[in-house]
C-alpha positions in Angstrom: 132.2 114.3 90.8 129.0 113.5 89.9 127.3 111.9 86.8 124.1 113.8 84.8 121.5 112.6 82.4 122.1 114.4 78.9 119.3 112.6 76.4 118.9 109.5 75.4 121.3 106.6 75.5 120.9 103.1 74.3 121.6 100.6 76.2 123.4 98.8 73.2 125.5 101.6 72.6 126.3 103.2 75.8 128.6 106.6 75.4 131.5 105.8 77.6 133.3 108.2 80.3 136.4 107.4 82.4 136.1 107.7 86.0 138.9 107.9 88.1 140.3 109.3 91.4 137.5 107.9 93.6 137.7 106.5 96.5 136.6 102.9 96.8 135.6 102.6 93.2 138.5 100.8 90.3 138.8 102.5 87.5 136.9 101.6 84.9 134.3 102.9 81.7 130.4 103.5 82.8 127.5 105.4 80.7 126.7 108.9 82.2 123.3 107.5 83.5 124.8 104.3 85.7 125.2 104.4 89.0 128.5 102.5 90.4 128.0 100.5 93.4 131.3 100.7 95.5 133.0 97.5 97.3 132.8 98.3 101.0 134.6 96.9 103.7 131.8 97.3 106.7 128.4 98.5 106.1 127.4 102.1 106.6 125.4 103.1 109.8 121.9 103.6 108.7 121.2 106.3 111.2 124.4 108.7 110.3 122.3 108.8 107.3 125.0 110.5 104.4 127.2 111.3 107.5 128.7 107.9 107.5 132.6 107.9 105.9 131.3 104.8 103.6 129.6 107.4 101.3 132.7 109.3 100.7 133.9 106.1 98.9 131.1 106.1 96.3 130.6 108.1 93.7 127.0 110.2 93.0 124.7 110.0 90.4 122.9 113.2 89.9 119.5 112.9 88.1 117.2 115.7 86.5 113.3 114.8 87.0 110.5 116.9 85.2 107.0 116.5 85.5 105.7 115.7 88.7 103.6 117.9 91.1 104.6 120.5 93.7 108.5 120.6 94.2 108.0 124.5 94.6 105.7 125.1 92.0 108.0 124.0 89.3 107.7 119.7 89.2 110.8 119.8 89.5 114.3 118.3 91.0 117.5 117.0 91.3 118.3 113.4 92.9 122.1 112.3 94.2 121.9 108.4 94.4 125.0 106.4 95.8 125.4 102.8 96.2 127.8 100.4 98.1 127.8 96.7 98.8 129.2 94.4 101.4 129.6 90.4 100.5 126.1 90.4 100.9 123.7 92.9 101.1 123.5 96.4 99.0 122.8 100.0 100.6 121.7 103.1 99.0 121.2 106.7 99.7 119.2 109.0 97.9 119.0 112.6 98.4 116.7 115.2 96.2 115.8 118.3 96.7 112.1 119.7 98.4 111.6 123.0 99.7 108.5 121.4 102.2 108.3 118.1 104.2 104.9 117.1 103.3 103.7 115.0 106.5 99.3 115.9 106.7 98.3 113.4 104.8 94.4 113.3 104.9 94.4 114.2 108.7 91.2 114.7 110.4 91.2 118.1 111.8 88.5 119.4 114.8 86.4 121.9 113.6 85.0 125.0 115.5 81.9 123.4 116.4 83.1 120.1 117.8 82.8 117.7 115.1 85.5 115.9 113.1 86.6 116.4 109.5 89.1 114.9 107.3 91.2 117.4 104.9 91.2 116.3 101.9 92.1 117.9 98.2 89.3 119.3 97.1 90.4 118.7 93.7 91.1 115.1 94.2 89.0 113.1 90.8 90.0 110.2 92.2 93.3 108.5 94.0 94.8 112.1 92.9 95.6 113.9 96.2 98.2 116.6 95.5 97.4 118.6 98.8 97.3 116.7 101.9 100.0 114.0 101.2 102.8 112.6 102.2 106.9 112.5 100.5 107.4 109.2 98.8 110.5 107.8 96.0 109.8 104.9 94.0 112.1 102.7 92.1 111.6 99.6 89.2 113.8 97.0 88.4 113.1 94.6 85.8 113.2 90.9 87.0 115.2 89.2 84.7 115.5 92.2 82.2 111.7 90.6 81.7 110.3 94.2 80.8 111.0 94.8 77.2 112.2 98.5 76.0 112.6 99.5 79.7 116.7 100.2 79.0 115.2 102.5 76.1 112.5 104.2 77.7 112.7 103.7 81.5 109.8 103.4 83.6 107.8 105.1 81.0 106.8 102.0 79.4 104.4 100.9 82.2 103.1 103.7 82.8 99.8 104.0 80.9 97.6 106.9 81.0 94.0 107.9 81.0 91.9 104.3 81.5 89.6 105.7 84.7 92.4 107.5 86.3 93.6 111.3 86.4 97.3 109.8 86.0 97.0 106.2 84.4 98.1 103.0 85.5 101.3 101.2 86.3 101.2 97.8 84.1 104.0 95.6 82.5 102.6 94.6 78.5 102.9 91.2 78.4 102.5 88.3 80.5 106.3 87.1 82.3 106.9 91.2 82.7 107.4 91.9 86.6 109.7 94.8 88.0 110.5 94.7 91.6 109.2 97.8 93.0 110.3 100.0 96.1 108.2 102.3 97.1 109.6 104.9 100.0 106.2 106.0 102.1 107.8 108.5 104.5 104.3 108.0 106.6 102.9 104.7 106.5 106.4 102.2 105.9 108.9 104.6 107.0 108.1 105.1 110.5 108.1 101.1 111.0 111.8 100.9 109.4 111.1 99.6 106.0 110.5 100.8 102.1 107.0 98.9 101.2 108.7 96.1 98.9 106.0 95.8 95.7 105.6 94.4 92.1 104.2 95.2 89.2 103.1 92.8 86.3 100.8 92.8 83.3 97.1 92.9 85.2 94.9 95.2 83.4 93.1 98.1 85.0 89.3 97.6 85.3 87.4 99.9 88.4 86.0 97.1 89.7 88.0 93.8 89.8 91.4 95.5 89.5 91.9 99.6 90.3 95.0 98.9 91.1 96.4 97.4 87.9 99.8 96.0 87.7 100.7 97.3 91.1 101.2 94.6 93.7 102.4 93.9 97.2 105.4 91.2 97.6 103.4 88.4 100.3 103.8 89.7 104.0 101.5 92.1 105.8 97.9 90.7 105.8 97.0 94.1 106.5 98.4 96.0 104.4 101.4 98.4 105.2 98.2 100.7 107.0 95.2 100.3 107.9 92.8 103.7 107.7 91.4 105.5 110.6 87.8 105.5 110.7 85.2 107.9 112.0 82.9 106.1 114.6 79.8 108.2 116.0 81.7 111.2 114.7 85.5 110.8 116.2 88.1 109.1 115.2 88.1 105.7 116.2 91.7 105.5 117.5 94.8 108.2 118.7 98.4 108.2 119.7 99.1 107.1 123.1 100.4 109.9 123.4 97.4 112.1 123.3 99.6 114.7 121.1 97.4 116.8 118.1 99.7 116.1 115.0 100.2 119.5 114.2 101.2 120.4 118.0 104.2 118.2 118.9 103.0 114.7 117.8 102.8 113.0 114.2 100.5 112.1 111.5 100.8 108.2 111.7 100.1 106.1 114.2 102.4 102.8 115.1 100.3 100.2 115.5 101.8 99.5 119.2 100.6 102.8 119.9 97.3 102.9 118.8 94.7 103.3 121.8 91.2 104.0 121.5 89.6 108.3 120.7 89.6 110.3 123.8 88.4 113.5 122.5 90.5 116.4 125.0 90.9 117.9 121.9 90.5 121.6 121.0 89.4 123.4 117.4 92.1 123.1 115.0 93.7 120.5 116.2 94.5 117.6 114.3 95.0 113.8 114.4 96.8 110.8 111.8 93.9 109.3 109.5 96.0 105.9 109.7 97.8 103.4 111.6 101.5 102.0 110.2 101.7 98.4 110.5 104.6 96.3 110.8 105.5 94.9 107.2 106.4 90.9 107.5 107.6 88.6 105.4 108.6 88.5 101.3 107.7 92.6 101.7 109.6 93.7 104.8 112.8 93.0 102.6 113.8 96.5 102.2 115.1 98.4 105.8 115.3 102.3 105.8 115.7 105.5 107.4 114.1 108.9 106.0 114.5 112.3 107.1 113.7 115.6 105.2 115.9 118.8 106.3 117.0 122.0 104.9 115.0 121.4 102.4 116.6 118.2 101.3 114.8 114.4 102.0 117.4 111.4 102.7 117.3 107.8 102.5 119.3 105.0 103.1 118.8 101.6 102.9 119.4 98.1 102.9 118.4 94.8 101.1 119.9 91.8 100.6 121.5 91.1 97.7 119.6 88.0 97.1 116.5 87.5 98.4 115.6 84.2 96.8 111.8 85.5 96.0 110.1 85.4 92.7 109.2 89.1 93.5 112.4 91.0 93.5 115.5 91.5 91.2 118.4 89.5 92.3 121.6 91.1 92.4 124.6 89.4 91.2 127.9 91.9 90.8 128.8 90.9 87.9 125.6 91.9 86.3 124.5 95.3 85.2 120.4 96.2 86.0 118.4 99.0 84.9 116.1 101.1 87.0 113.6 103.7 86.8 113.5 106.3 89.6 110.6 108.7 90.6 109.9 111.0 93.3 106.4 112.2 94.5 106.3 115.7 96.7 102.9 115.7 98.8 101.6 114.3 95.9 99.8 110.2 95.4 100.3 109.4 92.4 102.2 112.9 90.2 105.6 112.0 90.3 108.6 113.4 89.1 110.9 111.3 86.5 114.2 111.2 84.5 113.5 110.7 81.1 116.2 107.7 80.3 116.4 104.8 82.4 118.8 104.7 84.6 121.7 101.7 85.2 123.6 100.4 88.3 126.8 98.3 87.9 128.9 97.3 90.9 132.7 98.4 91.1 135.2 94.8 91.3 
């Protein structure tokens, strides 16, 4: 059985429904939009991915999300999201539907008469790439319930539009408002086991001093979790070691213990990653994961501790219940797809 979004519910007065006959999970009353974190007895095998019998013990939560780009034309799809926890770490899978895994993102591509381009979206205004991209899934917690009229409104309320961008900015509205924010990059973090572990507080947008807004890295990675592939004398400075095109058996990123310097036995057409995926340390390596997109279907599991002791994510006690908004980006950088309630996660006794 699975639990759907129908409207708005406040998170005063939360409609109650009676769940029963699941595996794992007490009985007990939860709102339509919570997600119930079951009490397991071993942790699940991150690379069975949703094969692993500890999902059968928890129940889904299916989500409807409007408005993003791509997703077949339509901006549309539907997420299942189960949780479990052990004594002291939660896991999580998420599954949504996407008829293509998008994995070009900004490659550079030999052209007919030997020289090197990047592919880009041509109608790209600015950090607004809905063409050559890569799969992501965000989520926000509020630390401390800091972010007020997020249980009313979801993520929604930092999100703020126009400002210099095609699709706004990502800021909390007043100072002591920080959500913990994880941010699934399927090829930058991904491929070095990890969701990129963020913030986002109340900085302002301003083109120069801040195009980033609100939107923060936890402390780790002095690189970042990538670090761009240049063009030097015409080629790209470095390449796989294992000489692969992208589009011809190899991939789009580049591990950083892989990276060697541009040999060019390349031929027309072929292409090559536009970045290097760096090991995330640290306050922002806090979040492990898997990610794989078939049949039309991406899945993720993960793992975090349930306390972390940083200043920078939510800390989960079980006795607690925590809001969350959920979003999910289809070769797209910043168009995502959302619910339009928040969404809540309460762990079964």
């Amino acid at each position: 059985m699975s639990l759907k979004l129908h409207g708005t519910i406040s998170a005063v007065a939360l409609a109650t429904l009676t769940l029963a006959g699941c595996q794992g999970v007490t009985q007990q009353a939860v709102a339509p939009n919570t997600l119930v974190a079951a009490k397991a007895a071993a942790a699940p095998d991150l690379n069975a991915f949703a094969a692993d019998p500890v999902w059968a013990g928890a129940r889904a939560l299916t989500v409807e999300l409007n408005d993003g780009a791509n997703l077949g034309g339509t901006g549309k799809t539907t997420a299942n999201i189960k949780a479990v926890y052990t004594a002291d770490s939660l896991y999580m899978l998420v599954q949504y539907k996407d008829p293509t895994n998008s994995v070009r993102r900004i490659p550079y591509q030999k052209q007919a008469d030997g020289s090197w381009k990047q592919i880009t979206d041509p109608n790209d205004k600015g950090g607004d790439n809905n063409l050559t991209y890569e799969d992501k899934w965000a989520m926000i917690w509020p630390i401390n319930n800091s972010i007020k009229g997020f249980e009313e409104q979801g993520c929604a309320v930092v999100c703020h539009t126009g400002q210099g961008k095609p699709y706004g900015n990502k800021y909390t509205n007043a100072p002591g408002e920080i959500g913990d924010m994880w941010h699934m990059k399927s090829m930058r973090t991904i491929p070095m086991g990890h969701i990129d572990d963020q913030y986002v507080d109340d900085s302002r947008y301003d083109a120069k001093t801040n195009p980033n807004a609100g939107r923060k890295s936890d402390p780790g990675t002095a690189g970042g979790e990538y670090t761009a592939v240049k063009l030097v004398n015409g080629k790209p400075e470095f390449m796989n070691r294992d000489g692969k095109p992208a589009n011809a058996g190899g991939t789009y990123y580049i591990k950083r213990a892989d990276a060697v310097p541009f040999v060019d036995n390349f031929k027309p057409g072929d292409e090559v990653a536009a970045h290097i995926s760096n090991p995330l340390q640290g306050d922002r390596a806090d979040i492990k994961a898997v990610n794989k997109w078939e049949n039309g279907v991406v899945t993720t599991v993960l793992t975090r501790k349930l306390v972390t002791g940083s200043k920078f994510d939510v800390q989960f006690n079980p006795a607690n219940r925590y809001p969350f908004g959920f979003a999910v980006f289809d070769n797209a950088a910043v168009r995502h797809a959302t619910p339009d309630d928040a969404l809540f996660m309460v762990f079964a006794k």
